[in-house]
Structure formats: structure tokens, C-alpha cells
ROLUM-315517 format. One record per atom (N, C-alpha, C, CB): residue in one letter; x, y, z. Coordinates in steps of 0.2 Angstrom, whole numbers, padded with zeros to 4 digits, always signed. Glycine has a CB too. Layout:
AXYZ ...
//
This chain:
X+0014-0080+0147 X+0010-0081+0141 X+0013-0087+0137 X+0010-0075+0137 X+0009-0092+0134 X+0011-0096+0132 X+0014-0095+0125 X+0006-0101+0132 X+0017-0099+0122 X+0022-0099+0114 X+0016-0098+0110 X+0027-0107+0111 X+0011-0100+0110 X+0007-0103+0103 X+0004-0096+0106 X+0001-0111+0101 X-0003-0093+0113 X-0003-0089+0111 X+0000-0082+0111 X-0006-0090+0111 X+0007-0082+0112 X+0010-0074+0110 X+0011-0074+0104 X+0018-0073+0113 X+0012-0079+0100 X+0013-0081+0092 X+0007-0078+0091 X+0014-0088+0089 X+0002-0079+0092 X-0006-0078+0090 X-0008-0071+0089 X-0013-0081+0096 X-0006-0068+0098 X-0006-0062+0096 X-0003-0056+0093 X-0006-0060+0099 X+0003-0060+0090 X+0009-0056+0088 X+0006-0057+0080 X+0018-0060+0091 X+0003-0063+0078 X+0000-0062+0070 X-0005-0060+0071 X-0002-0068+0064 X-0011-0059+0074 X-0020-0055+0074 X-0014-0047+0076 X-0029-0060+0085 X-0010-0043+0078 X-0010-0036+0077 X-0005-0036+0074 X-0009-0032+0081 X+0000-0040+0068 X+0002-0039+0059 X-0004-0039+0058 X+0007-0044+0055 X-0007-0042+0057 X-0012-0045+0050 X-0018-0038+0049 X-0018-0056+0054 X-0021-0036+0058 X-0027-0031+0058 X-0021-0024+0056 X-0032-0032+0068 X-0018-0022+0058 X-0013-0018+0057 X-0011-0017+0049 X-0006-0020+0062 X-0009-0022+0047 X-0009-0022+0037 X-0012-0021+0035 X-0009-0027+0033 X-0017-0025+0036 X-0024-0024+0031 X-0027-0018+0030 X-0029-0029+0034 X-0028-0014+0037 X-0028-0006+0036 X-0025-0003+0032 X-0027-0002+0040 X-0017-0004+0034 X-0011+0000+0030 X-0013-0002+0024 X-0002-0002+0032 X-0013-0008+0022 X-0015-0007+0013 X-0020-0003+0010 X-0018-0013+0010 X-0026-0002+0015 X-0032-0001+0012 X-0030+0008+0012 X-0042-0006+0017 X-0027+0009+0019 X-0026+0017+0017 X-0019+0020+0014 X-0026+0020+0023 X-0015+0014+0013 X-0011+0015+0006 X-0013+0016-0002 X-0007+0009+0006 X-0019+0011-0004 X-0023+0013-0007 X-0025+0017-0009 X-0026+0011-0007 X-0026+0020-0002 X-0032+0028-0004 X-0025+0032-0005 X-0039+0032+0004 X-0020+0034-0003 X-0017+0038-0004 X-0014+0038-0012 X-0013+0038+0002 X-0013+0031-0014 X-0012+0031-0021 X-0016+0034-0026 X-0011+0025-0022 X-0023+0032-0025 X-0028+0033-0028 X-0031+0040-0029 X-0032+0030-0025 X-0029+0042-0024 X-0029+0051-0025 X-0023+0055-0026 X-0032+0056-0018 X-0019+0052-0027 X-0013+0053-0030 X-0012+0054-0038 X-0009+0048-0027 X-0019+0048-0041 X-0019+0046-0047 X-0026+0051-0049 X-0019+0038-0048 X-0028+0053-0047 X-0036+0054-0048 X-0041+0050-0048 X-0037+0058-0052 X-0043+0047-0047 X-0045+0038-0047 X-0052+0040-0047 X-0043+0033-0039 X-0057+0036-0051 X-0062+0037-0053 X-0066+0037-0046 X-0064+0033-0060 X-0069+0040-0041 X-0073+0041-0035 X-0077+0039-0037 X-0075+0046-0033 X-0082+0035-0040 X-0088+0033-0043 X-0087+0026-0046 X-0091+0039-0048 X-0083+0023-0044 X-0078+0018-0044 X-0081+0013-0039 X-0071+0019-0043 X-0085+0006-0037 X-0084+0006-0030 X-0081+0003-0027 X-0087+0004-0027 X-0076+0002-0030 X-0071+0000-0027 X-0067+0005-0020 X-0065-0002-0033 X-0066+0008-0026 X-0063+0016-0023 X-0067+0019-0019 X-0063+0021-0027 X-0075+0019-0020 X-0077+0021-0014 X-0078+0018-0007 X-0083+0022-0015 X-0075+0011-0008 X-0076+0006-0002 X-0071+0009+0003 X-0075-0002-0003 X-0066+0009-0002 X-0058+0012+0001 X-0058+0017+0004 X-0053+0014-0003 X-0064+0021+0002 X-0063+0030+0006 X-0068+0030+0012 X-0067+0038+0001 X-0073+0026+0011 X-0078+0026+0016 X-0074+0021+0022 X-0085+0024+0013 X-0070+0016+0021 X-0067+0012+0027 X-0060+0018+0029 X-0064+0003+0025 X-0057+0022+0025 X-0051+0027+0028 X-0055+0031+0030 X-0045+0029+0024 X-0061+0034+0028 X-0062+0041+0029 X-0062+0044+0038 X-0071+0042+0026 X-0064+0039+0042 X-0065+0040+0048 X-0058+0042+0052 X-0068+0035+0050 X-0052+0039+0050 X-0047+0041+0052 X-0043+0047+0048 X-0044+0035+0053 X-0044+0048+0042 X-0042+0051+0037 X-0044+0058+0038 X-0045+0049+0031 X-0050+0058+0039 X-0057+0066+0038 X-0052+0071+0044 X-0071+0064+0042 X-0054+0070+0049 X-0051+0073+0054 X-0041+0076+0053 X-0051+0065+0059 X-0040+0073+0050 X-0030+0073+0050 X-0031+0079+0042 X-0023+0060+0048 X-0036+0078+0037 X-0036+0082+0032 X-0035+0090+0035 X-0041+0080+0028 X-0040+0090+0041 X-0041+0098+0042 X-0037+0101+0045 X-0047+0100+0043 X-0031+0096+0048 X-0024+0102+0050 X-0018+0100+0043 X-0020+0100+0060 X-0017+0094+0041 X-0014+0092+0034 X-0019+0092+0027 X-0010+0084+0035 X-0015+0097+0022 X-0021+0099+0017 X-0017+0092+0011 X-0020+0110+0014 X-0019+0094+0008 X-0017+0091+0002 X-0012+0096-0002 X-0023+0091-0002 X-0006+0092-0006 X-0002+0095-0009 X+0000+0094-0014 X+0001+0097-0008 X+0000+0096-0021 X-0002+0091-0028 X-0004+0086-0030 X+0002+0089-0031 X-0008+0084-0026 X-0010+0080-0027 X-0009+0074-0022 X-0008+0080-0033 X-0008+0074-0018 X-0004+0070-0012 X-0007+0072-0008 X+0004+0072-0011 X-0011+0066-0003 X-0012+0068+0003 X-0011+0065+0008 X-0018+0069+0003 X-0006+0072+0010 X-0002+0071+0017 X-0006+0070+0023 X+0001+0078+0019 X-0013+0070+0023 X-0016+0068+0030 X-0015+0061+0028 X-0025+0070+0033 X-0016+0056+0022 X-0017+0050+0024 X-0009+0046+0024 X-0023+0047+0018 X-0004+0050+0021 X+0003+0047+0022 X+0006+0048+0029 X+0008+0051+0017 X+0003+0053+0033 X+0003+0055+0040 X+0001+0051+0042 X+0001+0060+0043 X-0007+0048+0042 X-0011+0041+0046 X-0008+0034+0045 X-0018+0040+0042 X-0003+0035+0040 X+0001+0027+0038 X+0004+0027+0041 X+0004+0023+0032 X+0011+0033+0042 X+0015+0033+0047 X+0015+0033+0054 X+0017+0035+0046 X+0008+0034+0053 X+0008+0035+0062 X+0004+0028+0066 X+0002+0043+0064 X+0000+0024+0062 X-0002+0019+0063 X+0003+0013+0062 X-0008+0019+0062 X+0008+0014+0058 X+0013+0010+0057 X+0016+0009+0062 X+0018+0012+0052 X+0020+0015+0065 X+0021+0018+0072 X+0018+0014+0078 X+0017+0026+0071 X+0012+0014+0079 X+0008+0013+0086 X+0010+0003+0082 X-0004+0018+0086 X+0007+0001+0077 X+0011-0006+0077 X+0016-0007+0081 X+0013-0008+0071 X+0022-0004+0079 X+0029-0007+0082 X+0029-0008+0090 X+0036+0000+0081 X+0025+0000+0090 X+0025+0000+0099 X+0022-0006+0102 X+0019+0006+0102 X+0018-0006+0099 X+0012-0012+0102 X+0016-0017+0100 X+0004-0013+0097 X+0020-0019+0096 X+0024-0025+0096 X+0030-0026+0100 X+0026-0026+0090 X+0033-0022+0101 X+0039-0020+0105 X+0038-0023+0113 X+0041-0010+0105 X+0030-0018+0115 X+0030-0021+0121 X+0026-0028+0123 X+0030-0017+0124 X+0025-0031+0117 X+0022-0038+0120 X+0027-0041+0121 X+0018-0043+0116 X+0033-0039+0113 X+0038-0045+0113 X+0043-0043+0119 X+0042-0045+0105 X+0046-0036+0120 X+0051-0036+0124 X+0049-0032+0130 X+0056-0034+0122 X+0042-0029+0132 X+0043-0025+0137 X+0047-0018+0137 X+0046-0030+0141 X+0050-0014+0132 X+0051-0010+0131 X+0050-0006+0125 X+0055-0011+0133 X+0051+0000+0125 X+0050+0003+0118 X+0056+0008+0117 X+0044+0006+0118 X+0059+0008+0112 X+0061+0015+0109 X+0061+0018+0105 X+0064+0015+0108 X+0058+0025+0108 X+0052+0027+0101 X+0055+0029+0096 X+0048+0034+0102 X+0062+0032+0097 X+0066+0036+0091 X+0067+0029+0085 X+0076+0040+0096 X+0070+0024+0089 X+0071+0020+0084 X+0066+0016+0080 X+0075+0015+0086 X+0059+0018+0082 X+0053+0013+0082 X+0051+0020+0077 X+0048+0011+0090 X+0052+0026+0078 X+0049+0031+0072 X+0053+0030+0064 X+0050+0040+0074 X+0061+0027+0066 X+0065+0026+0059 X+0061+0019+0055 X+0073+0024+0062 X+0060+0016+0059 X+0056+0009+0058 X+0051+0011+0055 X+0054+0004+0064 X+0045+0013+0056 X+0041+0015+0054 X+0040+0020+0049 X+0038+0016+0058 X+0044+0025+0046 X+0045+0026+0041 X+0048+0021+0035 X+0047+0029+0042 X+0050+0016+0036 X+0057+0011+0030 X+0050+0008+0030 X+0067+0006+0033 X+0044+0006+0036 X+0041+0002+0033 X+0036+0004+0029 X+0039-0001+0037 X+0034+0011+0029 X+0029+0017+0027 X+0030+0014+0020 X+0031+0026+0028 X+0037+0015+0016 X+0040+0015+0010 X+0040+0009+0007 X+0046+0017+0010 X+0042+0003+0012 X+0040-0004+0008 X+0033-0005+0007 X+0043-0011+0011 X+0027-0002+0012 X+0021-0006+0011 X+0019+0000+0005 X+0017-0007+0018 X+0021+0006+0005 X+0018+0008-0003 X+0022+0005-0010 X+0017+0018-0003 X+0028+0004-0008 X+0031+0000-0016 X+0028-0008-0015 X+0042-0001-0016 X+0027-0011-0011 X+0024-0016-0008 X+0016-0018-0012 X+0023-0014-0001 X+0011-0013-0011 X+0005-0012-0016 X+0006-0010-0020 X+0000-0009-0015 X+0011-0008-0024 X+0012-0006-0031 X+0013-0014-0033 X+0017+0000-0032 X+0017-0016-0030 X+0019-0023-0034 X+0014-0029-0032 X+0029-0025-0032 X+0008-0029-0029 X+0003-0033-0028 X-0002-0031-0034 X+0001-0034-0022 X+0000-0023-0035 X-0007-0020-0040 X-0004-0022-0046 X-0009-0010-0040 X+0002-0021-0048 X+0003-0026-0055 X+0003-0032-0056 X+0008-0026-0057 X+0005-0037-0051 X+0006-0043-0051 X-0002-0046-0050 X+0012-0046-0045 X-0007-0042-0049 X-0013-0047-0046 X-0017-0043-0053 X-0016-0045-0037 X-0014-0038-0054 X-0017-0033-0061 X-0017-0040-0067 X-0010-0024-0064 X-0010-0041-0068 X-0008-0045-0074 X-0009-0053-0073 X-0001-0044-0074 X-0011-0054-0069 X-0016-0060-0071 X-0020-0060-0071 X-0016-0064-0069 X-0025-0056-0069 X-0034-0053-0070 X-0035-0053-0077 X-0037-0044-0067 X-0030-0050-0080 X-0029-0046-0087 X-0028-0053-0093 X-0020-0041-0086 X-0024-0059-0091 X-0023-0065-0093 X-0031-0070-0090 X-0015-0067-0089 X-0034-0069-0085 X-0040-0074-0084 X-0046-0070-0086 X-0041-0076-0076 X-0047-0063-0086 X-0053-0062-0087 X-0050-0052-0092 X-0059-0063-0077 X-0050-0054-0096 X-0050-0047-0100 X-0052-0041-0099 X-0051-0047-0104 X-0060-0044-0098 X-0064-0037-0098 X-0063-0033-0094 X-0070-0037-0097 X-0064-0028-0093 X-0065-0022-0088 X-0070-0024-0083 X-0070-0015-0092 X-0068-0023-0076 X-0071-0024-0071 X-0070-0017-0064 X-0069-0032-0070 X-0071-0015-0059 X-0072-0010-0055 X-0064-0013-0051 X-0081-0009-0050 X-0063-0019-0049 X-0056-0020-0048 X-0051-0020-0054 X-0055-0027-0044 X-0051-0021-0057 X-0045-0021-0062 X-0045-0013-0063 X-0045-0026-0070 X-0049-0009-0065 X-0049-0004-0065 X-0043-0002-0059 X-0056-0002-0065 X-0046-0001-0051 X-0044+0002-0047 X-0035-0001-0049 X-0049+0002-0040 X-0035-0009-0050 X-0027-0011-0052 X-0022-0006-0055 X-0028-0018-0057 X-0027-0007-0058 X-0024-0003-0065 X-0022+0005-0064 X-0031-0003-0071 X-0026+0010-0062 X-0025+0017-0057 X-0017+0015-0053 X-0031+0018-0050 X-0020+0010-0047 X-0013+0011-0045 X-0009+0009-0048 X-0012+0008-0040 X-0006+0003-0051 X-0001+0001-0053 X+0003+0007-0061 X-0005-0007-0055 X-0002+0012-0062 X+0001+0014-0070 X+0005+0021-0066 X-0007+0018-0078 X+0005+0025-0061 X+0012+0028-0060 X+0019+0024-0064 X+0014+0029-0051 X+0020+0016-0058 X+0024+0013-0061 X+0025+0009-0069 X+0024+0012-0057 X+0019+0009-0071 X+0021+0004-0077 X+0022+0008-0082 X+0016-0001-0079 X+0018+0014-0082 X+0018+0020-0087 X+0025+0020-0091 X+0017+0026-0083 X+0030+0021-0086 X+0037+0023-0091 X+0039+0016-0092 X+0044+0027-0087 X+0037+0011-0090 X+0040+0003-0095 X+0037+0000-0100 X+0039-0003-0091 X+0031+0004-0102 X+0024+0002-0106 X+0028+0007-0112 X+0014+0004-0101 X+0031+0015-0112 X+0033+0018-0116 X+0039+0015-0119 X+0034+0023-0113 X+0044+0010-0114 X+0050+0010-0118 X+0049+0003-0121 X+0057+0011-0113 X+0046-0001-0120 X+0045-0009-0120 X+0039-0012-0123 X+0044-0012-0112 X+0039-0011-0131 X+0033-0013-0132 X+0030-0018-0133 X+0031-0012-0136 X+0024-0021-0136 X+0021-0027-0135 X+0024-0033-0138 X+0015-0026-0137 X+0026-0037-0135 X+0029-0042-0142 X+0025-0049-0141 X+0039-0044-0141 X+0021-0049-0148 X+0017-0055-0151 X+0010-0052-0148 X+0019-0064-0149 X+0007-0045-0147 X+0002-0043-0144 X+0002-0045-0137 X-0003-0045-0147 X+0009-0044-0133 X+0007-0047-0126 X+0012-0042-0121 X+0010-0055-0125 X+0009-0038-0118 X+0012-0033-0113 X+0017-0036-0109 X+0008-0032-0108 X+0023-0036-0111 X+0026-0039-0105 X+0031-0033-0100 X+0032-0045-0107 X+0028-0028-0100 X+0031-0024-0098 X+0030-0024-0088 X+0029-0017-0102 X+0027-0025-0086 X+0025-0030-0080 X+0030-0030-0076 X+0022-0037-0082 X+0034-0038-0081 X+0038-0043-0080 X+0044-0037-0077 X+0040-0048-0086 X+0049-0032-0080 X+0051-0028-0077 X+0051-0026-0069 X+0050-0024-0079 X+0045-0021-0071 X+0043-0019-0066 X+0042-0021-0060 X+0039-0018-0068 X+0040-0029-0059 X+0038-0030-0055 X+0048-0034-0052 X+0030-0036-0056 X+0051-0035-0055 X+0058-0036-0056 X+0061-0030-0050 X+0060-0035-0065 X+0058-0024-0054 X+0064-0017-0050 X+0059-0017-0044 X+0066-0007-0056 X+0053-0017-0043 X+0050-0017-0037 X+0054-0021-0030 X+0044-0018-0038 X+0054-0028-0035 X+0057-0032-0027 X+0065-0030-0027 X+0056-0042-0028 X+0066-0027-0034 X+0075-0026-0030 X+0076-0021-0026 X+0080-0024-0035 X+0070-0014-0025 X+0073-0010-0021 X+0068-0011-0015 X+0073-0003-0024 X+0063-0015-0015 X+0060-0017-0009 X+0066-0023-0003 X+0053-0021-0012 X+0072-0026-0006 X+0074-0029-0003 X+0079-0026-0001 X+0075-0034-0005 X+0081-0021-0004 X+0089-0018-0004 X+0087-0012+0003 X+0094-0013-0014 X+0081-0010+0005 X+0079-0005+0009 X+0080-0011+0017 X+0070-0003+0006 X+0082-0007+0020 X+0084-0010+0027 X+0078-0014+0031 X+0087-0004+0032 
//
């Protein structure tokens, strides 16, 4: 196989592989937050995870609020990435070390969408103010985390900068994670 396309194939299964993981990172946030369902944003997000999601719910239930079928589906399709990467790139696999992997990656790609849901929140917020069905869903995900920075950090000259933190401690424990 040639250089350009093993490189090709090695970005077309990150890129199709991500793009899921986000959208079903999403949903697991989202019902984590109680997230307005009638939203369509949010419904777009349930009706593209539902198919892989529906199925894994009715042996993993839900638990406070947390649903363990869809944190199971991230880490298991996280999982089937590596594999799939492992053996284009090397022809071998090791599962044990490929399940540690896929866990550390589990954790950065949901601190990961937390810190794109602020950082992309807070400039929507700066271009267009109003309420819209994405800044909304932004805004869901992103307030677990802003919530306690928004309490201790108030506004100065009528301007949120509580963000700026936040998006600060995200990349520091997103880099310090192996």
C-alpha cells in the first residue's frame, strides 16, 4: 500500500470514527443534563445514536441520570477504532493494551466536547446573542462545567468571562492525561 493511500485510510477511519464519538458523546451528556428533547438539535442526536444506543439500553439501564448503554457504545466503538488502526498500521493487535487506550480516550473525547461546547458556545454568544436550538444544546452541554465558574467569577463590565477559566483547566487536564 502506498504512503498517501495508507495516510488516507488511516484519516477516512479517525475522522468517520470521531465524528460518531462526538455525536454519541453528545447524547450521553445531554441526558445526563436533561436536555430539552424537543430541541432539534437534540433530536437529531438521538435519532442518529438511537440505532446503536436502543439495543445496549435494554441490558445497560440508566443510572442517575447517566446512561451507561451510551458510555458503553463510546467505549466500545473507541475500542473497535484502535483495533482497526493497529492492524492497518502494524498487523497486530493488543487487546488488553488497546482496551487501556480506549478508555483514556473515552475521557479526553468527553472533556474534549465539553471544551468545544464552550469555546464554540462563547463566540455564538459574542456573534449572534439570541437564542437559537444550537446554542441552546451548547449551552446544556457546556453548564455541568461552567456552572461552578459562573458562581465564583462574576461578570466584569457585563461580560462573562468565566469561559476563559474553564476552557484553561479543560486543556490542562486534557494534556496532563496520557
Amino acid at each position: 500500500m502506498s504512503e498517501s493511500l495508507f495516510g488516507t485510510v488511516i484519516f477516512l477511519i479517525n475522522t468517520l470514527f470521531d465524528l460518531y464519538l462526538v455525536v454519541l458523546c453528545a447524547r450521553l451528556i445531554l441526558a445526563w443534563q436533561r436536555a430539552d428533547y424537543f430541541n432539534p438539535v437534540t433530536r437529531f442526536i438521538i435519532k442518529v445514536t438511537q440505532p446503536i444506543v436502543a439495543p445496549v439500553r435494554r441490558l445497560i439501564p440508566t443510572f442517575k441520570g447517566i446512561e451507561f448503554a451510551t458510555l458503553f457504545c463510546i467505549i466500545v466503538i473507541e475500542y473497535i477504532k484502535f483495533i482497526l488502526l493497529n492492524l492497518i498500521a502494524f498487523g497486530e493487535v493488543d487487546f488488553i493494551v488497546l482496551l487501556g487506550i480506549a478508555l483514556i480516550a473515552t475521557l479526553k473525547l468527553i472533556l474534549t466536547v465539553f471544551f468545544y461546547a464552550i469555546l464554540i458556545g462563547a463566540i455564538m454568544s459574542f456573534l449572534s446573542p439570541g437564542q437559537t436550538p444550537i446554542t441552546q444544546v451548547l449551552w446544556q452541554i457546556s453548564s455541568p462545567i461552567l456552572t461552578p465558574f459562573r458562581r465564583s467569577i462574576p461578570p466584569i463590565g457585563g461580560m462573562d468571562i468565566s469561559p476563559i477559566p474553564a476552557l484553561i483547566l479543560l486543556q490542562v487536564v486534557i494534556r496532563l492525561l496520557p
